[in-house]
GUKE-854264 format. One line per 5 residues: number of its first residue (from 1); for each residue x, y, z of N, C-alpha, C, O. Coordinates in pm, whole numbers, padded with zeros to 5 digits. Atoms other than C-alpha are relative to their C-alpha. Layout:
BEGIN
NUM> X/Y/Z/X/Y/Z/X/Y/Z/X/Y/Z | ...
***
This chain:
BEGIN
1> -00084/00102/00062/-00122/-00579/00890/-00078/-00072/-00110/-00194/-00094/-00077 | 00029/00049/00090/-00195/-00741/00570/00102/-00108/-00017/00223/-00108/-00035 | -00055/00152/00029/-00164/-01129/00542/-00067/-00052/-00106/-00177/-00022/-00152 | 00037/00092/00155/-00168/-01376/00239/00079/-00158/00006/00162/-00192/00091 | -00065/00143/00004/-00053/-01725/00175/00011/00014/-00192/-00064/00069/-00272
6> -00068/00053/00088/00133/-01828/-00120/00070/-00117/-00083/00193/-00122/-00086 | -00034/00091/00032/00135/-02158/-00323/00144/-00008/-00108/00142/-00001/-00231 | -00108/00015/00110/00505/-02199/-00451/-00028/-00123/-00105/-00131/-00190/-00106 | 00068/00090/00108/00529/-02430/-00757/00029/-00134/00027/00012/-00235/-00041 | 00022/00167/-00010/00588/-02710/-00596/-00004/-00065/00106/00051/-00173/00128
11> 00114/00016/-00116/00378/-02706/-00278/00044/00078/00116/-00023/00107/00215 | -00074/-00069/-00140/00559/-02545/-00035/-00067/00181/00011/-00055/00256/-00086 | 00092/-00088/-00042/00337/-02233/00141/00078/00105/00044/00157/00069/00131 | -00032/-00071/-00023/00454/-01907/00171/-00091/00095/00049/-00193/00128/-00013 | 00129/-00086/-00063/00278/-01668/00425/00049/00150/00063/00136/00164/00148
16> -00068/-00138/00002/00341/-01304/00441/-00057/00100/00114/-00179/00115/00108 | 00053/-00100/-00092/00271/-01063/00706/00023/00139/00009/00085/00182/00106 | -00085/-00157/00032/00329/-00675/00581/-00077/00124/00114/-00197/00148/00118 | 00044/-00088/-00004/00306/-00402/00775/-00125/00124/-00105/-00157/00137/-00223 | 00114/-00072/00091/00036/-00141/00705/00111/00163/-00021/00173/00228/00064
21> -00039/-00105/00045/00171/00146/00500/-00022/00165/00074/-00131/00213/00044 | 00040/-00081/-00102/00170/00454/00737/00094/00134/-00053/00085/00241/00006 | -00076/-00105/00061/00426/00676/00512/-00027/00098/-00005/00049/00181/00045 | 00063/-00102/00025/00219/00916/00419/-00093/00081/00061/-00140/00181/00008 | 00058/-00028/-00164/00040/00988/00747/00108/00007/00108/00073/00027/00225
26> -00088/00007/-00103/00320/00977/00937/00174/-00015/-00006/00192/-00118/-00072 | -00139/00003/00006/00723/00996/00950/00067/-00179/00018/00158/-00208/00096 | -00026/00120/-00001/00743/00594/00874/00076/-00026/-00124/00113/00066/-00197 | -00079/00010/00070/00935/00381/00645/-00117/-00073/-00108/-00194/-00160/-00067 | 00066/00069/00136/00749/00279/00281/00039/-00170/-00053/-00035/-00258/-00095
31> -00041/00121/00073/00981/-00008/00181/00035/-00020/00126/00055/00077/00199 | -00080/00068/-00162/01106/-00198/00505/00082/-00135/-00071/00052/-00196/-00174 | -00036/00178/00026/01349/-00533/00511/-00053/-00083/-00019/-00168/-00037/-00021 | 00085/00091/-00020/01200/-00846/00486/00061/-00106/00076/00180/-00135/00065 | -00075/00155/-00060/01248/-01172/00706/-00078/-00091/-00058/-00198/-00063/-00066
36> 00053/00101/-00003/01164/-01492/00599/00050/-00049/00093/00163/-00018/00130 | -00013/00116/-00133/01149/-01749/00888/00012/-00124/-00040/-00063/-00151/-00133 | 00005/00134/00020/01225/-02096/00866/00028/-00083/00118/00140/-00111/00160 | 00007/00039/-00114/01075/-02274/01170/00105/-00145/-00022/00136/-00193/-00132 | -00043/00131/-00025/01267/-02602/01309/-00064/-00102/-00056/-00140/-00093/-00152
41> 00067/00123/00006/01185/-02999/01348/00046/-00097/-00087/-00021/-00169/-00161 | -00082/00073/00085/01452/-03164/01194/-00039/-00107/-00083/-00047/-00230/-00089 | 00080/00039/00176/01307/-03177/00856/-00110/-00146/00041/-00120/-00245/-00032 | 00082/00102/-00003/01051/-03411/01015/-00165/00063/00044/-00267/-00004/00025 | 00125/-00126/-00042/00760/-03106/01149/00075/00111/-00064/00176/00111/-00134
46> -00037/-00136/00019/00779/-02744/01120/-00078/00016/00147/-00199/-00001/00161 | 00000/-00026/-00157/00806/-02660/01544/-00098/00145/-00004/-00049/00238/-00067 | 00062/-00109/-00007/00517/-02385/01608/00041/00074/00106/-00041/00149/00159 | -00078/-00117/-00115/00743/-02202/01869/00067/00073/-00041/00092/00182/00008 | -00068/-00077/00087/00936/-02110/01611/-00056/00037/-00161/00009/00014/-00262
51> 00056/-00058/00111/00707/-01963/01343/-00066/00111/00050/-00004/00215/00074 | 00058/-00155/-00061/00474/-01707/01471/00009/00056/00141/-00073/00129/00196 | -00040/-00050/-00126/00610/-01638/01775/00102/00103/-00043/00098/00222/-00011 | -00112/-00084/00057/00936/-01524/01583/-00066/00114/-00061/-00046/00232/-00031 | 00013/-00136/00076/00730/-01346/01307/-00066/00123/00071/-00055/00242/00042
56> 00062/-00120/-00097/00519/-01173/01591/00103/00133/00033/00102/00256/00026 | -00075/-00134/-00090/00815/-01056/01770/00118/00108/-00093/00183/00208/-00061 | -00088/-00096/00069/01004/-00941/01467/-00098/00082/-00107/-00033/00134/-00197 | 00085/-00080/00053/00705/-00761/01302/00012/00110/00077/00052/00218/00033 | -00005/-00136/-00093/00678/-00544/01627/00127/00098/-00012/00110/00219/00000
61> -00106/-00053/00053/01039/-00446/01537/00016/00066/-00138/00125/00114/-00168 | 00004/-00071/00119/00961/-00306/01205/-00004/-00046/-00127/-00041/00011/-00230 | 00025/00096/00146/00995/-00611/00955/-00072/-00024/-00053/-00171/-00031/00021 | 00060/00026/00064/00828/-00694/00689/00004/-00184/-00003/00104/-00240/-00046 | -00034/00125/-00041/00772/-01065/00765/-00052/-00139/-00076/-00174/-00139/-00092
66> 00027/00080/00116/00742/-01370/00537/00057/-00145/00074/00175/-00160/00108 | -00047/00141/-00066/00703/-01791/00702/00016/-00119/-00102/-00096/-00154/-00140 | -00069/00087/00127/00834/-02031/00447/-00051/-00147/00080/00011/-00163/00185 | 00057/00082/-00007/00641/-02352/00508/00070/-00149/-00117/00001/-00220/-00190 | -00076/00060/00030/00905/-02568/00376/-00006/-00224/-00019/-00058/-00312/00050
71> 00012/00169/-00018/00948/-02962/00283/00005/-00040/00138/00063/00032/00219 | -00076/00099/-00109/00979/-03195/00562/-00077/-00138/00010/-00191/-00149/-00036 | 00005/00159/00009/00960/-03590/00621/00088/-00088/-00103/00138/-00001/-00173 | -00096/00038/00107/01169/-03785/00385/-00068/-00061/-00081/00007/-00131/-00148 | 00081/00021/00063/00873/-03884/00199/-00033/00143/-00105/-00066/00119/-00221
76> 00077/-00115/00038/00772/-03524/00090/00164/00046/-00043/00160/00108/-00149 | -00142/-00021/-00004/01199/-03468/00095/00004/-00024/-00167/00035/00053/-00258 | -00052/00065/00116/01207/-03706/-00189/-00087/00032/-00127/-00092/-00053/-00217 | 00099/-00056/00070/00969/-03528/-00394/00031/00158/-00037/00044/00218/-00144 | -00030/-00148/-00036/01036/-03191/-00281/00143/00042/-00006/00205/-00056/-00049
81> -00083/-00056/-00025/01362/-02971/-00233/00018/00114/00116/00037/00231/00082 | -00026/-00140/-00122/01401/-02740/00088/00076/00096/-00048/00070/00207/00005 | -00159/-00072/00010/01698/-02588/-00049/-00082/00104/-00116/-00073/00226/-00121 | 00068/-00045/00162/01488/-02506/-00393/-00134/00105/00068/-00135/00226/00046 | 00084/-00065/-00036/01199/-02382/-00234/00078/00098/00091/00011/00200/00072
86> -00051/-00140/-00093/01394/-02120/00007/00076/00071/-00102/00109/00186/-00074 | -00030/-00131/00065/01553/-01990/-00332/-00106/00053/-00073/-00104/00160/-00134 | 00082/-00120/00076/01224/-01935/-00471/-00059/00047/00088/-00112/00148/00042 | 00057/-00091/-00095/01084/-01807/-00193/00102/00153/-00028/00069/00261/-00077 | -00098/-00130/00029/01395/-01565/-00205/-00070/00103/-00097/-00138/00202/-00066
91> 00055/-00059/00086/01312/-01464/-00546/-00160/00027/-00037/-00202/00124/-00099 | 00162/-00040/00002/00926/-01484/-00543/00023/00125/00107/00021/00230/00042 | 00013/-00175/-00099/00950/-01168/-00247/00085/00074/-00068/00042/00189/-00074 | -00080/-00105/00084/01246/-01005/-00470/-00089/00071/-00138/-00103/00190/-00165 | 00091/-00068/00097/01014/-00992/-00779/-00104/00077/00030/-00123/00168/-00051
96> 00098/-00042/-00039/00720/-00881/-00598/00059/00111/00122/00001/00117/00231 | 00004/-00106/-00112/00874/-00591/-00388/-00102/00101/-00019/-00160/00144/00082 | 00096/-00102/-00074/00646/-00344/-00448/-00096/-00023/00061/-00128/00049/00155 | 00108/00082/-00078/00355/-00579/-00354/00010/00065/00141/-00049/00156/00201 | -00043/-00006/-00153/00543/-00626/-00026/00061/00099/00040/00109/00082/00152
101> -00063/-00092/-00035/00691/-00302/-00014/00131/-00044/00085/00150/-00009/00201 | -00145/00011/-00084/01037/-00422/00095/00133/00033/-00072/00116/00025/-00194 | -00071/-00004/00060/01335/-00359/-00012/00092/-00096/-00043/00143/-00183/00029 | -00044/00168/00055/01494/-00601/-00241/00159/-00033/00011/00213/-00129/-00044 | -00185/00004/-00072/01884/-00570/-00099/-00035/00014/00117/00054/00083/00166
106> -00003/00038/-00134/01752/-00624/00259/-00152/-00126/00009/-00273/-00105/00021 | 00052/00108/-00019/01629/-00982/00275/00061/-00086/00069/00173/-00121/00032 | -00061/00048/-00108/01700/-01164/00556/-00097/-00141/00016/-00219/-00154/00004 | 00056/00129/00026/01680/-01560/00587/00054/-00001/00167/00165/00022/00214 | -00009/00051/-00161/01590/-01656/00994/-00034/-00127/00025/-00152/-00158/00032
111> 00031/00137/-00003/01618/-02003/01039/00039/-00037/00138/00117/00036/00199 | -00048/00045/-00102/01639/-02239/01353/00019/-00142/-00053/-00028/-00195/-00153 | -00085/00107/-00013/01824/-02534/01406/-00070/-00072/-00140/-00029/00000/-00231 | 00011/00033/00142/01676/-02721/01077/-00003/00078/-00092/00078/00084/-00184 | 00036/-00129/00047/01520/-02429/00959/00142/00085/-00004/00175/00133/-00112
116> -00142/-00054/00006/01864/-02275/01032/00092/-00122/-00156/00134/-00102/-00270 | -00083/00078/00162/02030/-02560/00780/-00075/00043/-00145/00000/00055/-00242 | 00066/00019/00092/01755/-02512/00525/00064/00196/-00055/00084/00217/-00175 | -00012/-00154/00047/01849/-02069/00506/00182/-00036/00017/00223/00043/-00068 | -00113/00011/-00007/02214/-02153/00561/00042/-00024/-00126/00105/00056/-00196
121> -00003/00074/00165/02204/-02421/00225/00036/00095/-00080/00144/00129/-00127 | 00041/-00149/00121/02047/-02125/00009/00105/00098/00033/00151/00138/-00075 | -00088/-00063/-00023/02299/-01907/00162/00156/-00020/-00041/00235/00067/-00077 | -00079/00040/00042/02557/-02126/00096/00042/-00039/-00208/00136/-00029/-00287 | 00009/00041/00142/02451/-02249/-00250/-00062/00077/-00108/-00103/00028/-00213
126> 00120/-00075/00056/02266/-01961/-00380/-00020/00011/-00178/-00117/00004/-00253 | -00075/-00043/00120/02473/-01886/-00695/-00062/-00124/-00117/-00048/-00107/-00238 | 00064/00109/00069/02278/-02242/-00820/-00118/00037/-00076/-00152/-00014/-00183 | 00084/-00031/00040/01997/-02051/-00851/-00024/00078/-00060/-00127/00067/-00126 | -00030/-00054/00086/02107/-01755/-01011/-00007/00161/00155/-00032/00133/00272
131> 00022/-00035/-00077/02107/-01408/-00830/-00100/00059/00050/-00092/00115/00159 | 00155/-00027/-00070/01742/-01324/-00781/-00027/-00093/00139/-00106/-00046/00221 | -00020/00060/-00083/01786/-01584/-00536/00090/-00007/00122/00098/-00112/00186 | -00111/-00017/-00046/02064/-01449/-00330/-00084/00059/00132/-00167/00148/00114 | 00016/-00077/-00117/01987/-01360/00036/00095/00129/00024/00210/00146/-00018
136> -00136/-00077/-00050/02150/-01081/00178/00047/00028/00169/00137/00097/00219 | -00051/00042/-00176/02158/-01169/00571/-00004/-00107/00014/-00073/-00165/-00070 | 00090/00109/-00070/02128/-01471/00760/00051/00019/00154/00156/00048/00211 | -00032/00036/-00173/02039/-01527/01130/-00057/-00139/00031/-00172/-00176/00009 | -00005/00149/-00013/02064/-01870/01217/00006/-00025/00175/00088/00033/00245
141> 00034/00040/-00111/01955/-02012/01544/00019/-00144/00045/-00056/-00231/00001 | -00080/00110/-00004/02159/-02299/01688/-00074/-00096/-00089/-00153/-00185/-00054 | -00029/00079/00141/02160/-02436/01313/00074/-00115/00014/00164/-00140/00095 | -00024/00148/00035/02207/-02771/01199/00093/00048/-00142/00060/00090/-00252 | -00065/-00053/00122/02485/-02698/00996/00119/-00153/-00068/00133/-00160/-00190
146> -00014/00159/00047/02671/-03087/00948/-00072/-00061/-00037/-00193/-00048/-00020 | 00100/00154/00013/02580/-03425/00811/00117/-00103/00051/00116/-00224/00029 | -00084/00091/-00075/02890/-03541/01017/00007/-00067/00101/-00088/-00135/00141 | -00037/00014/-00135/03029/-03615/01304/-00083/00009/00151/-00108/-00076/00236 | 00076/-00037/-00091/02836/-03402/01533/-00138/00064/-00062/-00169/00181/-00044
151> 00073/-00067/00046/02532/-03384/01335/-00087/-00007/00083/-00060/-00034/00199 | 00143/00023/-00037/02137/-03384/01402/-00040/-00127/-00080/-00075/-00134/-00197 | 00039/00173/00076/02072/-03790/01345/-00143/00018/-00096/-00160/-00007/-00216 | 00105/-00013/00051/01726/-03704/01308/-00018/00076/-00174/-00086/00023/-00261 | 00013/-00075/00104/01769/-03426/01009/00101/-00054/-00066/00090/-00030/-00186
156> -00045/00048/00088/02027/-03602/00885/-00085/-00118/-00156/-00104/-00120/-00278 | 00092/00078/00075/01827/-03882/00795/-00122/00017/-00091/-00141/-00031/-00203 | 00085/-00115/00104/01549/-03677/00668/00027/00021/-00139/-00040/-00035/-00225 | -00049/-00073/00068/01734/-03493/00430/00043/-00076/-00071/-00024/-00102/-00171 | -00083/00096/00057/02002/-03740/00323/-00034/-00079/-00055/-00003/-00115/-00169
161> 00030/00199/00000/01844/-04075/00363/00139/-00043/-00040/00136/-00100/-00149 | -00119/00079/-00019/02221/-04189/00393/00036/00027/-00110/00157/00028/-00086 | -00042/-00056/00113/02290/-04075/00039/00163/00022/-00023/00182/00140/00006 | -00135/-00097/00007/02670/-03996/-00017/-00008/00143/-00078/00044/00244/-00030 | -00054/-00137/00071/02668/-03715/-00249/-00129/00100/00098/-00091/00216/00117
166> 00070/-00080/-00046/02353/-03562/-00055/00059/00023/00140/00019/00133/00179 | -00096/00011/-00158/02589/-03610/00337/00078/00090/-00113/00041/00207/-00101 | -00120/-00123/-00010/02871/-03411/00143/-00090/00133/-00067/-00064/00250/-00038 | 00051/-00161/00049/02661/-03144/-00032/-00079/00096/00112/-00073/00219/00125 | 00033/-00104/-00123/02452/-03067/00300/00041/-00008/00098/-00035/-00002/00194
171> -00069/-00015/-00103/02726/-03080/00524/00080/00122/-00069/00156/00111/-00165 | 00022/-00148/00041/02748/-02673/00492/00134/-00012/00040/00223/00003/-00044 | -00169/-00055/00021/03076/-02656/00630/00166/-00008/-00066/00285/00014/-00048 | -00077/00049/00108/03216/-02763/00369/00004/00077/-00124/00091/00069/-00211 | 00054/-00050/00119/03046/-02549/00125/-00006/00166/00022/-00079/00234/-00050
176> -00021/-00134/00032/03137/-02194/00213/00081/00003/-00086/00163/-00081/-00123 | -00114/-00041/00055/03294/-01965/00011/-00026/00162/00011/-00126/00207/00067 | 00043/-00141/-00059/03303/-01599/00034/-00098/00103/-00077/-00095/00226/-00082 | 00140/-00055/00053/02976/-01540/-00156/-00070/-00038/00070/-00183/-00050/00023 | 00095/00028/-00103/02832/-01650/00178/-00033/00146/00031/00053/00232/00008
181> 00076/-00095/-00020/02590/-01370/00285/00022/00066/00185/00018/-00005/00286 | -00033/00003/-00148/02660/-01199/00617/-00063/-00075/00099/-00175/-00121/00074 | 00071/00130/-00084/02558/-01416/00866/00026/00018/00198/00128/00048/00260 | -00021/-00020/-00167/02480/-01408/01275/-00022/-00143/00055/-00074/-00230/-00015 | 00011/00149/-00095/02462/-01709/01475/00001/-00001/00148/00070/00077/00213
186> 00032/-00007/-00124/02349/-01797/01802/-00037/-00154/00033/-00125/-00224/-00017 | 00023/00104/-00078/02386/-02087/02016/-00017/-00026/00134/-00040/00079/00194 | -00017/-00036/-00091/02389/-02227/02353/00124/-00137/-00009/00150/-00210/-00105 | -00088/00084/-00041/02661/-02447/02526/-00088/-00155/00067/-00048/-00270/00047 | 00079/00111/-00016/02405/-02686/02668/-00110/-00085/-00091/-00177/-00182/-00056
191> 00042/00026/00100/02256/-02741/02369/00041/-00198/-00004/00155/-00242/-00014 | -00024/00139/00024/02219/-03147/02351/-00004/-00112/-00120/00056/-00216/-00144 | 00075/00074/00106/01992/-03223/02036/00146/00037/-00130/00219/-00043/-00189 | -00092/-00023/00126/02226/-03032/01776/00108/00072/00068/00109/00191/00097 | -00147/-00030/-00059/02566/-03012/01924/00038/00143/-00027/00010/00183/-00140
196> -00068/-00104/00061/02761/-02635/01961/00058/00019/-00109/00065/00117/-00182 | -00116/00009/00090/02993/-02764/01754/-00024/00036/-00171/00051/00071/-00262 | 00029/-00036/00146/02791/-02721/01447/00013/00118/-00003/00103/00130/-00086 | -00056/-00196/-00023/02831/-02304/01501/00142/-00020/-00010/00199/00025/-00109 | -00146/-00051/-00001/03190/-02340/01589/00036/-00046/-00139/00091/00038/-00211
201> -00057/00070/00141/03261/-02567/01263/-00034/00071/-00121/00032/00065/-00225 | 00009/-00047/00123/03038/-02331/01049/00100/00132/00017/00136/00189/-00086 | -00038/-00125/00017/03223/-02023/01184/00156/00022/-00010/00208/00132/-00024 | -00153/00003/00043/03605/-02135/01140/-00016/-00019/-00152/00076/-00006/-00233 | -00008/-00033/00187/03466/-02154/00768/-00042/00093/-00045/-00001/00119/-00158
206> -00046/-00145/00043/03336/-01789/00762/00113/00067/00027/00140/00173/-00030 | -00097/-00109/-00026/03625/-01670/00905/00140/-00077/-00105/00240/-00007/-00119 | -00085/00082/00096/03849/-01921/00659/-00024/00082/-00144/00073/00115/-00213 | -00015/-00059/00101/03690/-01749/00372/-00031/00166/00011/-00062/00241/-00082 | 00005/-00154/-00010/03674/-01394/00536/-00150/00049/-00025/-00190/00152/-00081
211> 00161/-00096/00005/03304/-01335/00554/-00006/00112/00109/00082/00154/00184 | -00014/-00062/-00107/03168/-01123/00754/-00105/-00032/00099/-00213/-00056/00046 | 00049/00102/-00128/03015/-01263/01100/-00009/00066/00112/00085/00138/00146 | -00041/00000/-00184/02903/-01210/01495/-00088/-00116/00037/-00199/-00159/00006 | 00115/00125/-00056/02810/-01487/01676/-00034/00010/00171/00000/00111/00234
216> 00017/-00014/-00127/02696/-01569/02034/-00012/-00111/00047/-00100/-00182/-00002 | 00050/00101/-00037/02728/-01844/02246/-00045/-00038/00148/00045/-00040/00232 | 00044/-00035/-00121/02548/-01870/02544/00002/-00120/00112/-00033/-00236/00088 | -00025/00071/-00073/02612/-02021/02828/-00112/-00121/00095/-00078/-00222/00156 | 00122/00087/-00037/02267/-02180/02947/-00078/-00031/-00148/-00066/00029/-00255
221> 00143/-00008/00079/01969/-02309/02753/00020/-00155/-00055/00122/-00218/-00082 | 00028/00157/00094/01835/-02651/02600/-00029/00060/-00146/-00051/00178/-00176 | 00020/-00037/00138/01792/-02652/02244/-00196/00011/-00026/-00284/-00035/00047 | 00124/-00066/-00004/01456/-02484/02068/-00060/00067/00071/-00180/00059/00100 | 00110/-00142/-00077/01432/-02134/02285/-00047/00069/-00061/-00091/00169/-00003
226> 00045/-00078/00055/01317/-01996/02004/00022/00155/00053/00136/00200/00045 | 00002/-00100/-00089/01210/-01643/02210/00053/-00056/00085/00126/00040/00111 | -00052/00039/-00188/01338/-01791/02534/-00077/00092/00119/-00056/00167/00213 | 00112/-00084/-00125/01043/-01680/02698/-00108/-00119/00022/-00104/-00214/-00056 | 00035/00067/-00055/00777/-01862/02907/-00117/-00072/-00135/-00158/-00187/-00150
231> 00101/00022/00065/00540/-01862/02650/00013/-00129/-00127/-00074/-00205/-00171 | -00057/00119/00097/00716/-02100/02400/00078/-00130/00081/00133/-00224/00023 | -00029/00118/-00080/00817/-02333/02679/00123/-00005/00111/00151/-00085/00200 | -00129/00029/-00055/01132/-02238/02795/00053/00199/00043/00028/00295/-00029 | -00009/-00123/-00046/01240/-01915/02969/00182/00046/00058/00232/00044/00170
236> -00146/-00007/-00064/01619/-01828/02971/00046/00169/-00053/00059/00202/-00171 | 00003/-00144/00001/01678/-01433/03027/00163/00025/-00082/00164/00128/-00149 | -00103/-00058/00048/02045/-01410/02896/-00034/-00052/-00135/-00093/00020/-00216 | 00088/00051/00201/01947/-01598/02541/-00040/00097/-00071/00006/00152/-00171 | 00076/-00039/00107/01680/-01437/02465/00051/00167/-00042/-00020/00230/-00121
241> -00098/-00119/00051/01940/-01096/02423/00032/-00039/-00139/00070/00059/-00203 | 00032/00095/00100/01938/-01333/02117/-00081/00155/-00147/-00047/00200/-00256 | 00072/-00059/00126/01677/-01099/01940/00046/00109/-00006/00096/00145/-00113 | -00094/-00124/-00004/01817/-00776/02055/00079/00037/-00080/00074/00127/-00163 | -00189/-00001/00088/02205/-00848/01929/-00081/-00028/-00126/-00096/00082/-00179
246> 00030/-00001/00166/02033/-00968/01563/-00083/00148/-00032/-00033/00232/-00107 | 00055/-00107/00037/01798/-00698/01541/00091/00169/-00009/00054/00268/-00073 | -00086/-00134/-00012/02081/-00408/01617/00107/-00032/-00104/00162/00062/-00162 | -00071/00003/00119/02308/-00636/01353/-00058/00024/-00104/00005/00077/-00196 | 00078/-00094/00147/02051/-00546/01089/-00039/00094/-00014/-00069/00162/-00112
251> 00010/-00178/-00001/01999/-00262/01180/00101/00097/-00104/00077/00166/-00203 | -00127/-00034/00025/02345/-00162/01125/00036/-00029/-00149/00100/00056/-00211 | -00075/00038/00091/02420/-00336/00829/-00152/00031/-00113/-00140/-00003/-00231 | 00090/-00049/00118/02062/-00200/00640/-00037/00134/00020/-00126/00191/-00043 | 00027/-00164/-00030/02083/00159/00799/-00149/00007/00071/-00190/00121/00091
256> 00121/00029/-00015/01758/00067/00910/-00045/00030/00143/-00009/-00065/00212 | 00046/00001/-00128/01600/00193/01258/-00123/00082/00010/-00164/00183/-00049 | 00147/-00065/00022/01271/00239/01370/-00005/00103/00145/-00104/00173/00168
***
């Protein structure tokens, strides 16, 4: 594996993890997908249960894997852009595919619950940035997808700081349209911190503008199982089918199996 870090231009750390090239020795793949990750911590940390735990377990699966080290605090917010930095991240790994040997129509944005709002945004808003910036999956992990009703107080505030025009622009379910990027989602029902309801609310607006979608909602689990294994804190066996179901939807939808 070959790792690097990456100063975007306006601080935010991009850290890459590529498989080792084995093509030519062996019946492997040259260009692979890529994931970027975008750990939790409603925009106030970046949660280490959900950064290299994820890219571990989706490297072993065949990805080409990339951790987006993103704004957070509302100090660094108000300075910074989350939304901006996950489209140049986008496009910084699109320009540089051969670097990373990936292929630049399978880029996949994995976010959790903040981290899930922050690849959702870009997903939602991409077309701002032009289309070098365009994802072409997302898997979102009970995402923070309001600044309403049933939001995340904490990432609201973050993000927002009470703002009006910044509450309606990153309250996502408001802001599909059907240049949203296919998209998977996964929640649980006991989920306390960031209500179900943000999944159900974003997914009566893919299916409003006809995207295309599977979601899952699971019947146990507290919020942040990341893996839903012991090792990240929390251990819930039907969940973590979680990585499985995404990994067989990209599969599918990039022809892609190892």
């Amino acid at each position: 594996m070959e790792y690097n870090e990456f100063k975007l231009s306006d601080g935010a750390v991009l850290k890459s993890y590529i498989r080792e090239d084995l093509s030519e020795r062996c019946n492997s793949y040259k260009e692979r997908p890529a994931i970027i990750v975008f750990p939790g911590g409603g925009y106030k940390y970046l949660s280490p249960r959900e950064s290299e735990p994820i890219v571990l377990e989706f490297l072993s699966r065949g990805y080409n894997l990339f951790l987006l080290e993103y704004a957070v605090t509302k100090e660094e917010i108000m300075k910074r852009e989350p939304e901006k930095e996950a489209a140049e991240a986008v496009a910084f790994i699109r320009e540089n595919k051969e670097r990373f040997r990936i292929k630049e129509d399978n880029i996949v944005l994995l976010g959790f619950s903040a981290g899930g709002h922050v690849a959702l945004s870009i997903g939602a808003h991409w077309e701002r940035y032009g289309i070098v910036s365009k994802p072409n999956a997302l898997v979102l992990s009970y995402p923070v997808v309001t600044m309403g009703a049933w939001c995340h107080e904490g990432s609201k505030d973050n993000l927002t700081r009470g703002e009006k025009e910044r509450v309606e622009y990153f309250s996502l379910e408001n802001q599909i349209t059907p240049s949203i990027p296919p998209t998977f989602v996964w929640h649980t029902a006991e989920d306390k911190s960031v209500p179900p309801m943000n999944t159900i609310m974003l997914l009566e607006s893919l299916e409003r503008v006809g995207a295309t979608y599977e979601y899952h909602i699971f019947s146990k689990g507290k919020h942040g199982l990341s893996t839903c294994r012991k090792d990240v804190g929390s251990e819930e066996k039907r969940a973590e089918k979680w990585m499985d179901l995404s990994d067989s939807w990209l599969s599918d939808l990039f022809s892609f199996q190892m």
